[in-house]
DRENDRENDREN-267739 format. One record per residue (C-alpha): z, x, y; residue in one letter. Coordinates in steps of 0.25 Angstrom, whole numbers, padded with zeros to 4 digits, always signed. Each point is the difference from the previous one (the first is absolute). Layout:
<recs>
ZXYA;...
</recs>
This chain:
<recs>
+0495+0272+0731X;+0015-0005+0002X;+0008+0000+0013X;+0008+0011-0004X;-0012+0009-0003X;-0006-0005+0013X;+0013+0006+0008X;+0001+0011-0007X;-0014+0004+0003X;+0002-0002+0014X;+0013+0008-0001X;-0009+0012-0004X;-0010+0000+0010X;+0011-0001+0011X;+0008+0011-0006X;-0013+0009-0001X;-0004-0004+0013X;+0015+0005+0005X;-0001+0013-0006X;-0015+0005+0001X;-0007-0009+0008X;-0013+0010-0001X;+0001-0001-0016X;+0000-0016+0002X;-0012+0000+0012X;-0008+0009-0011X;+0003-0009-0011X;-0004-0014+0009X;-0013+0009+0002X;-0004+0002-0013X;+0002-0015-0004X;-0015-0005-0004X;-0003-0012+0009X;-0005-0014-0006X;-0008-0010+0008X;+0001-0013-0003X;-0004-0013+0005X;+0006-0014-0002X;-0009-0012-0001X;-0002-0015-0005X;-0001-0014+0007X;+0008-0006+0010X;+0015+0000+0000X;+0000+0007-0013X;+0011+0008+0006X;-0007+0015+0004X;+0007+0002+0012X;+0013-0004-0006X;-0003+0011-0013X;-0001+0010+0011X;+0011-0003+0008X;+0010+0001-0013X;-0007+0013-0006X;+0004+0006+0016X;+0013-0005-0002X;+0005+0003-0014X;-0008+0015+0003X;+0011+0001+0012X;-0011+0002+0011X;+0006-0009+0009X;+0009+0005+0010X;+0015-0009+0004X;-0007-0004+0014X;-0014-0003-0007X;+0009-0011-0011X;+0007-0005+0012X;-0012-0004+0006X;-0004-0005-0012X;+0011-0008-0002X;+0000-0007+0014X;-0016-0003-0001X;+0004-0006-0014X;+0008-0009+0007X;-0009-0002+0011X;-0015-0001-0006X;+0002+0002-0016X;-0004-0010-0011X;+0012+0004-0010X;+0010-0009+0007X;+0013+0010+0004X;-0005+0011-0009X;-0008+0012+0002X;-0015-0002+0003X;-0006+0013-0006X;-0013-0003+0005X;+0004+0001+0013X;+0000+0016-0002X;-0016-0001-0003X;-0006-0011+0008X;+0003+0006+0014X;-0009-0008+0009X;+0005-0012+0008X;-0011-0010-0006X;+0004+0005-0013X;+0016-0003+0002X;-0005-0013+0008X;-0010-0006-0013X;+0008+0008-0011X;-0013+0006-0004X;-0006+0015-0001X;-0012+0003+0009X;-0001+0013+0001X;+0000+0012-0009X;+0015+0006+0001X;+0003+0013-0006X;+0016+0006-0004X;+0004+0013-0005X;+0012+0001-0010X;+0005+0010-0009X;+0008+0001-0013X;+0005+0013-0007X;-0012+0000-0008X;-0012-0003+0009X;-0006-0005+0014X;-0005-0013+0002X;-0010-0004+0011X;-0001-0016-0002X;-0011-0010+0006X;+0004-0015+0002X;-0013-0009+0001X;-0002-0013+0004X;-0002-0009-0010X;-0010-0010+0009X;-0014+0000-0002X;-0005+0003+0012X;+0008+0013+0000X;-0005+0004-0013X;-0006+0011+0007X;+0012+0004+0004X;+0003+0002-0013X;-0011+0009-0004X;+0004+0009+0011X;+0015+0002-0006X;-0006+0000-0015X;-0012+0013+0004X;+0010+0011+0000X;+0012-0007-0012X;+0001+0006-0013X;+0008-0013-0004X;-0001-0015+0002X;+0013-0009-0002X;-0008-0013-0002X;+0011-0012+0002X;+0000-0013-0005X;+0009-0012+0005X;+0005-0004-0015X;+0002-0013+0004X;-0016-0002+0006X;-0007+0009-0012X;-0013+0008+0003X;-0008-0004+0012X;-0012+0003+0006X;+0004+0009+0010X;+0007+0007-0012X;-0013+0003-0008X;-0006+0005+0013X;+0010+0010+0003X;-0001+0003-0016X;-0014+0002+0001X;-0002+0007+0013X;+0012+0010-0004X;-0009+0003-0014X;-0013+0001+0007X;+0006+0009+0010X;+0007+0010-0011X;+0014-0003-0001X;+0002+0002-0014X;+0016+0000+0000X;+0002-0016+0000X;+0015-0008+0000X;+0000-0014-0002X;+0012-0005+0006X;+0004-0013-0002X;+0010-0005+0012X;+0009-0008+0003X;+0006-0003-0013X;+0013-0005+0006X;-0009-0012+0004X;-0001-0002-0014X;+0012+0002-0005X;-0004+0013-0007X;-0008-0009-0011X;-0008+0010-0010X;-0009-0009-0005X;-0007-0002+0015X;-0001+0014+0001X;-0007+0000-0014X;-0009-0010+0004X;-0004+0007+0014X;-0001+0013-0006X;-0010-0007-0013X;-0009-0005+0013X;+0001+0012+0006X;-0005+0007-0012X;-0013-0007-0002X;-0004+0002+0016X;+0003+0015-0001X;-0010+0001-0012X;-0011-0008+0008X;+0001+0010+0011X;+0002+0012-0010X;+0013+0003+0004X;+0006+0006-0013X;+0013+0004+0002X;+0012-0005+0008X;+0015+0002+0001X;+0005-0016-0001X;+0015-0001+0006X;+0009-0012+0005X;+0006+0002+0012X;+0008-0007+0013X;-0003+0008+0013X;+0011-0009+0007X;+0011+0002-0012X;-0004+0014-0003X;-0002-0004-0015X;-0006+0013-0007X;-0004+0006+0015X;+0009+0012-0002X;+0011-0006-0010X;-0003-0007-0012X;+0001-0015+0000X;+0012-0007-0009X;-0004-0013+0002X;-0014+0005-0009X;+0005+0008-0011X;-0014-0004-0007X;-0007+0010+0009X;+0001+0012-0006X;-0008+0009+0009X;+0000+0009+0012X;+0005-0005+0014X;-0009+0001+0012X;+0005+0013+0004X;+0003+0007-0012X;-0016-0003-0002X;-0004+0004+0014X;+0008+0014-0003X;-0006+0004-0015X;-0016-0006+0003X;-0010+0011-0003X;-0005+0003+0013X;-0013+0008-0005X;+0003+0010+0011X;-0009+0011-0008X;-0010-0011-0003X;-0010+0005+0013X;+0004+0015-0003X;-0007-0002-0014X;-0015-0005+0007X;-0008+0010+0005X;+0002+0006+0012X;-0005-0009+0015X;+0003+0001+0013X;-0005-0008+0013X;+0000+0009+0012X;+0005-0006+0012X;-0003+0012+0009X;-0006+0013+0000X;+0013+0009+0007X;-0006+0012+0007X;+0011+0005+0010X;-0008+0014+0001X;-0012+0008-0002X;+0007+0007-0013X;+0004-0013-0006X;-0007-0013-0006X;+0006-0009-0008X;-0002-0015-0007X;+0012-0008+0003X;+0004-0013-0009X;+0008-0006-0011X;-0002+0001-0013X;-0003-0012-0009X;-0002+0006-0012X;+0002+0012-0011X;+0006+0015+0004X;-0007+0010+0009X;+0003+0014-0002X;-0009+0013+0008X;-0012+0004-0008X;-0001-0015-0004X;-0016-0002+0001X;-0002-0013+0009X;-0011-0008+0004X;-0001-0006+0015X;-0007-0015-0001X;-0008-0007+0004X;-0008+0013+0002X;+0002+0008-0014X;+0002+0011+0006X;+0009+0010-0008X;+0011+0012+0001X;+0014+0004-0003X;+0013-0003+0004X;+0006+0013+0008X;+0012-0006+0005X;+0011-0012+0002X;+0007-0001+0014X;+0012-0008+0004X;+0009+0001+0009X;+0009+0007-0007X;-0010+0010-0005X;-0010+0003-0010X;+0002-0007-0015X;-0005+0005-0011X;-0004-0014-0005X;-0001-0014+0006X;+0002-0012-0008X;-0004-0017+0001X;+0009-0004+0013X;+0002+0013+0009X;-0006+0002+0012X;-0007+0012+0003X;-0010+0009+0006X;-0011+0006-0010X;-0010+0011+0004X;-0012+0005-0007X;-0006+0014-0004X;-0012-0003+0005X;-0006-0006+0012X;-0005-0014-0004X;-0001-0014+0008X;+0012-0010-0002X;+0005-0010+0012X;+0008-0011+0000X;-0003-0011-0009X;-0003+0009-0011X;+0005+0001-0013X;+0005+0014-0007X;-0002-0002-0014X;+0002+0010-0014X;-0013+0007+0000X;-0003-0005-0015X;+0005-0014+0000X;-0004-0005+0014X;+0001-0016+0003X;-0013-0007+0002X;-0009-0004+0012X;-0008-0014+0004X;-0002-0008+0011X;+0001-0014-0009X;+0010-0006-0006X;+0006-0009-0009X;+0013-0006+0006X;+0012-0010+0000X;+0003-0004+0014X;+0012-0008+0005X;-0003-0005+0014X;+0012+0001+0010X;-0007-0006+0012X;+0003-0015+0006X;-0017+0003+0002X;-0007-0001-0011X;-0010+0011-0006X;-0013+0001+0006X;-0010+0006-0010X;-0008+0007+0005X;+0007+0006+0012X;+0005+0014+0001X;+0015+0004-0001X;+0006+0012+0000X;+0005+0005-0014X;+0011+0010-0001X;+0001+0008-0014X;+0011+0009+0002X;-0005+0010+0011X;-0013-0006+0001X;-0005-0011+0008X;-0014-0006+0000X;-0008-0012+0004X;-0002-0010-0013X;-0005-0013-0002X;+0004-0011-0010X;-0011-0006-0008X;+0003-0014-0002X;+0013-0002-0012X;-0004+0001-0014X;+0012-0011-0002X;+0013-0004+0005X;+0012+0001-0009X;+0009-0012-0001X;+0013+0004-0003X;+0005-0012-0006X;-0010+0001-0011X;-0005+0012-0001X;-0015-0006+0001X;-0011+0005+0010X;-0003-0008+0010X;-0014+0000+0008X;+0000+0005+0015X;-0007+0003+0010X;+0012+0006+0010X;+0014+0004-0002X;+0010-0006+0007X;+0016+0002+0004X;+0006+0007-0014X;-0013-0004-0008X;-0002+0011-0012X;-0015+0003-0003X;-0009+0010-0007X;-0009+0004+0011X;-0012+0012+0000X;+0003+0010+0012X;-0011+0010+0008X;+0005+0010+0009X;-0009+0008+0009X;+0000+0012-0007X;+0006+0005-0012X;+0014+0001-0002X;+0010+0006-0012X;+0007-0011-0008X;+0008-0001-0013X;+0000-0012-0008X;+0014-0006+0006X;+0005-0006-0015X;-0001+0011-0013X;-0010-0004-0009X;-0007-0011+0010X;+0004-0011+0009X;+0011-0006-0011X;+0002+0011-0008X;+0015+0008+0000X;+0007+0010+0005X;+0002+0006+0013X;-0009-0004+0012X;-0007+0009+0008X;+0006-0006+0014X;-0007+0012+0008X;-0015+0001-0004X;-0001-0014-0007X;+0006-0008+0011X;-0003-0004+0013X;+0001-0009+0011X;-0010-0008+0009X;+0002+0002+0015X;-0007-0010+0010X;-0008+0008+0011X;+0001-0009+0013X;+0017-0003-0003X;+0004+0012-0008X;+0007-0010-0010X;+0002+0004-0013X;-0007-0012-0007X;+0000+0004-0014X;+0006+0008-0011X;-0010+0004-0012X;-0001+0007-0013X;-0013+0009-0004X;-0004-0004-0017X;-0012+0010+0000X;-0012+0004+0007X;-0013-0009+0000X;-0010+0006-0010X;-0011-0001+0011X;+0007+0009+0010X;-0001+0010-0012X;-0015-0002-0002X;-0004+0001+0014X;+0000+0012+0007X;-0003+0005+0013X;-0014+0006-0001X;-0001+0012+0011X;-0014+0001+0007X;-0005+0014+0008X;-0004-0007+0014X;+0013-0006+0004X;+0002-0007+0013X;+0000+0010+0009X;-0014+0004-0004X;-0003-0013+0001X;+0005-0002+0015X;-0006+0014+0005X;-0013-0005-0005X;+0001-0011+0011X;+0005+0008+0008X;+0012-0009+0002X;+0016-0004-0002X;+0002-0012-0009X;+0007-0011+0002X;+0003-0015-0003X;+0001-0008+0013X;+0009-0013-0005X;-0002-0009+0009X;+0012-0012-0002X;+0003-0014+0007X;-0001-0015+0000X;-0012-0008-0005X;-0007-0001+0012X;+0005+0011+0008X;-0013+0008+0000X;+0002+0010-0010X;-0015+0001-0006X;-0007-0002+0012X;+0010+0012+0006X;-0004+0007-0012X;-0014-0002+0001X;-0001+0004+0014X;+0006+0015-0004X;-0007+0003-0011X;-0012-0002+0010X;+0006+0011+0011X;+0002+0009-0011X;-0013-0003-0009X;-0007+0005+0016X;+0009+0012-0002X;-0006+0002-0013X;+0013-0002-0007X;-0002-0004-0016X;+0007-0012-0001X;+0003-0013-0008X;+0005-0014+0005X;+0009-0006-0011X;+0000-0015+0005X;+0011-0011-0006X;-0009-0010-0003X;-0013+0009-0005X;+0009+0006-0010X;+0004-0014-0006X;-0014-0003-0003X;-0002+0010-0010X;+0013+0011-0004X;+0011-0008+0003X;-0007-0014-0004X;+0010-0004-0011X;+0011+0001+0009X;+0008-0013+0007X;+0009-0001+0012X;+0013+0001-0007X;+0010+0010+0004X;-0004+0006-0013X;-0014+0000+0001X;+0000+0005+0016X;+0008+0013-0005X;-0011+0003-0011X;-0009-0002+0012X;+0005+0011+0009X;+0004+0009-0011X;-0016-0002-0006X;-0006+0003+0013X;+0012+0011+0002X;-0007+0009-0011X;-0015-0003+0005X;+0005+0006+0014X;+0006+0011-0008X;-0013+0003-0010X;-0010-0002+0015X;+0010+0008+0008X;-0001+0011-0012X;-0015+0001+0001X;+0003+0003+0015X;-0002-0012+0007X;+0006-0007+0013X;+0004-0014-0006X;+0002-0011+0008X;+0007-0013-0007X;+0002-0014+0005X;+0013-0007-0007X;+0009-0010+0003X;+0008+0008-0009X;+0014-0005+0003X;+0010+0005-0005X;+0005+0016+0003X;+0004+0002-0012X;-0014+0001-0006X;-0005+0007+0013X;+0010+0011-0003X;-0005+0001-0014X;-0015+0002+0004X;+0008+0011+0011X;+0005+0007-0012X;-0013+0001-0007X;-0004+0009+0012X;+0002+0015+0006X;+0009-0002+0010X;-0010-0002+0014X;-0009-0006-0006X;+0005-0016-0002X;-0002-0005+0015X;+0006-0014+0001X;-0005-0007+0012X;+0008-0014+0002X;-0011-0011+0006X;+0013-0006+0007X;-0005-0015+0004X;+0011-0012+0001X;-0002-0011-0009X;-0002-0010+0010X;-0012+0007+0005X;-0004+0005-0015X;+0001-0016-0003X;-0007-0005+0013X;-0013+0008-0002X;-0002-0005-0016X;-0012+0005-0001X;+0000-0002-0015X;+0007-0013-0001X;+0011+0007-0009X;+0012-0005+0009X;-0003-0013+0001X;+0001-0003-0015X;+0011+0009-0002X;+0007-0012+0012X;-0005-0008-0009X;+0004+0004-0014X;-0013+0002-0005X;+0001+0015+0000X;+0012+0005-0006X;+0006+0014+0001X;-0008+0003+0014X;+0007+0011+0008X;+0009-0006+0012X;+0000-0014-0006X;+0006+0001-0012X;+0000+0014-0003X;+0008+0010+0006X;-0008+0012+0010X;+0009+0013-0001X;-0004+0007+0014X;-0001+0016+0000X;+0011+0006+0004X;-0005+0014+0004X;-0015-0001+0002X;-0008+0012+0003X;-0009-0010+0009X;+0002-0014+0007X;-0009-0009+0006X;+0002-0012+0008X;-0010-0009-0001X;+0004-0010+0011X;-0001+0012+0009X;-0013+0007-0006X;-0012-0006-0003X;-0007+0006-0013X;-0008+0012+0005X;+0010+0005+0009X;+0012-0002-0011X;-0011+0009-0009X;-0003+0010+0010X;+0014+0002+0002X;+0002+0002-0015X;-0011+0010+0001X;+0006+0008+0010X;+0014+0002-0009X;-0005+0003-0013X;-0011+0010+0006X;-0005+0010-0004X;+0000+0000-0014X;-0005+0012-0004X;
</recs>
């Protein structure tokens, strides 16, 4: 686009914004919208891209480039000239190191579209960051520093903007003025580039020489590379296939965030859709349940709609009085996603800790969150290579193949067409997720579903006539799990003991699950790795569940040290029946009475792993019982457990 075209574009839009400011605010509105993300390796020049698509768009006000000039001046890295990047990178340690950190997000607009741009750091450690901005693109603008070539962090972004779905691909090669514009680098950069892309599966991308600082072929071709005869930067931005119908195509889906009943006369299913067109008389299936009916009507705010398509928000009711809550999924009655409880799956890890197999994190599919556990990784990908990589864990921005088990059945798409590497358009709302730690609420992974695990499909639940409920009136009492947690030493089994006697005098059916009894025989193959302790609980967990379900009052004696994993036995349960009862005794005296001779290795290094040495105790926070040991001796700490939890019946 030349200069003069440029200002006679600009000439338009204000003489139309003049005359009929509605016609121009309803043309602005009818613009489709284009996500993109910019990412690479360090210093390839992100921010600074950013900075001059902002300022060749004329979204910078006079005040805004005045301040931009002074902090040149003051803190850039371009000498006298404009800093451009100084437009994205916002925060003070970023001006201070010349670095991105944080995600940034701009909005611009041009006559032909809307733009809403991520900026992501180019470091390793914030490659995370860079998910998070790449999740919600339709577009990455992959840089290159012409004069350092393809590096790793290069094929990292590549990769992970692949594996995620971005399927519109620029490879911009930067900072040709460095190089004095030669054509035959740029050939070389692009041939290496080629190769990579094909070892990942990347099979398209639009190759393009660039200057983000000089503005070569950013908005205006470049004359100092009459050898490039292709788009510029924006004129590619602007005539990109979106795909907008790609999701009205699918069948129809929708997650229900909440079930919207302002009256007696009126309930409705409120939620976005993901996918396809909904119209009333459409025949819908609600799962996981299957249950089926009709749509009778489409509520916004604005009224009714005779149809809904991928991307509104709306309020659908039903002809006929089914159950649906939130965290279901409304689906076309004759091509319905499918349901499981394993999967396969590729995690990237986001966390500074790193995965704990075993332990159980929340996982949010679109509206639905349950508990899940991560088996340990099939491999790790190295991104370098391509090759998979052996792993027990996953650590900060590790990619890995990884099997999944929630608690319950869940409704899933497979997030890539055609399987975990295949093409066309993800299915970012029923085939990906993330993982959630319960104790900090940290978001300490992103994931992406490949396909049900063939087992979950041959095993069923097998429903029996004499439930729990006949089996608890028969012995004429509530059940329960008594969890008894503390230190080694604290007097946990003896406690335990001492109350299954009061209630066995009270002819209560019970069971005493002891630690150490249980390692002798069920839990044998099991070590003392954080690992191995989580497999422990979560083991005895659903032998308390299967005793408590055949009516019984079980008592368990477990260090049991970490919350997480008490939560997850908590869930197992009806609310009411999981009594936590915290044997609270200090170290010191936990230590001093040894009965067991534990400590005294674990001082010495004879016994690794051993709780309140060299392994962390995580204390309950809201117990339903506490005893203090110091002040209670045995019998009375039991009687006084007695008296809370009675009567059980």
């Amino acid at each position: 686009m030349s200069d003069i075209a440029t200002q006679d574009s600009v000439y338009q839009t204000e003489a139309l914004i003049a005359e009929d400011i509605d016609a121009y605010l309803d043309q602005h509105q009818h613009k489709t919208m284009l996500r993109f993300i910019t990412c690479g390796s360090v210093d390839d020049g992100k921010s600074t891209l950013i900075g001059r698509l902002l300022y060749d768009s004329k979204m910078i006000f006079e005040d805004q480039l005045a301040a931009l000039e002074a902090d040149s001046k003051r803190v850039g890295t371009q000498g006298q000239e404009i800093d451009f990047a100084l437009l994205v990178d916002g925060l003070a340690a970023e001006r201070e190191q010349g670095i991105t950190i944080d995600v940034a997000y701009r909005f611009f607009s041009t006559e032909k579209r809307k733009f809403i741009v991520a900026d992501t750091p180019g470091h390793e450690q914030y490659t995370r960051n860079m998910v998070t901005g790449a999740s919600t693109a339709d577009l990455a603008v992959i840089l290159i520093d012409a004069r350092k070539g393809v590096l790793t962090q290069t094929k990292r972004h590549s990769y992970l903007a692949h594996l995620i779905g971005i399927r519109n691909l620029v490879l911009a090669i930067n900072k040709m003025d460095l190089i004095g514009y030669d054509q035959a680098r740029y050939d070389e950069i692009h041939a290496e580039y080629i190769e990579f892309a094909k070892s990942i599966g990347i099979t398209s991308f639009t190759p393009m020489p660039i200057s983000g600082f000089k503005g070569d072929n950013i908005s205006l071709k470049s004359d100092a590379m009459p050898w490039y005869t292709g788009p510029t930067l924006m004129e590619h931005l602007e005539s990109v296939d979106v795909d907008v119908d790609d999701d009205q195509a699918k069948p129809f889906r929708m997650g229900v965030q909440w079930v919207n009943r302002p009256n007696l006369d009126f309930r409705g299913f409120s939620g976005q859709v993901a996918a396809g067109i909904v119209k009333p008389g459409d025949a819908i299936r609600v799962l996981p349940g299957g249950k089926t009916s009709t749509i009778s009507r489409i509520t916004t705010l604005d009224g009714d709609l005779d149809e809904a398509v991928a991307g509104q928000s709306v309020t659908l009711s039903f002809a006929d009085e089914i159950d649906c809550s939130r965290g279901n999924v409304i689906a076309a009655s004759d091509s319905p996603p499918e349901t499981a409880d394993q999967f396969e799956t590729t995690i990237v890890w986001m966390d500074d800790e790193p995965l704990i197999v075993g332990r159980s994190y929340w996982l949010k599919l679109g509206t639905q969150m349950v508990s899940a556990t991560v088996r340990e990784p099939k491999y790790q990908v190295n991104v370098n290579t391509m090759e998979h990589l052996a792993a027990k864990t996953l650590e900060l921005n590790a990619i890995g193949v990884a099997e999944i088990t929630t608690d319950r059945a869940i409704v899933f798409e497979p997030y890539a067409q055609g399987g975990a590497q295949g093409p066309g358009a993800p299915n970012k709302v029923l085939g990906g997720f993330i993982l959630i730690d319960k104790i900090t609420n940290a978001t300490v992974a992103a994931g992406m579903v490949h396909f049900s695990l063939r087992r979950s499909q041959n095993v069923h639940w097998q429903a029996t006539d004499i439930g729990r409920d006949a089996h608890a009136a028969l012995k004429n009492q509530k059940p329960a799990v008594l969890w008894f947690t503390g230190l080694s030493g604290a007097g946990k089994s003896t406690i335990a003991n001492e109350v299954e006697k009061s209630l066995s005098l009270m002819n209560r059916h019970t069971f005493l699950l002891d630690g150490d009894n249980i390692r002798h025989g069920l839990n044998k193959d099991l070590g003392f790795t954080e690992a191995d302790r989580i497999e422990n609980i979560r083991r005895v967990g659903e032998v308390a569940k299967l005793m408590a379900d055949a009516g019984l009052i079980v008592l368990t004696a477990f260090i049991s040290p970490f919350r997480a994993e008490r939560d997850l036995v908590r869930s197992m349960l009806p609310e009411g029946e999981f009594i936590e009862i915290f044997v609270d005794t200090p170290l010191e005296v936990a230590e001093g009475r040894d009965v067991k001779g534990l400590y005294k290795k674990a001082r010495t290094g004879d016994l690794k792993n051993f709780t309140g040495i060299d392994s962390p105790y995580e204390a309950p926070l809201n117990a339903e019982i506490r005893v203090n040991t110091v002040e209670m001796t045995p019998a009375e700490a039991a009687e006084f457990i007695v008296r809370k939890i009675m009567p059980l019946k």
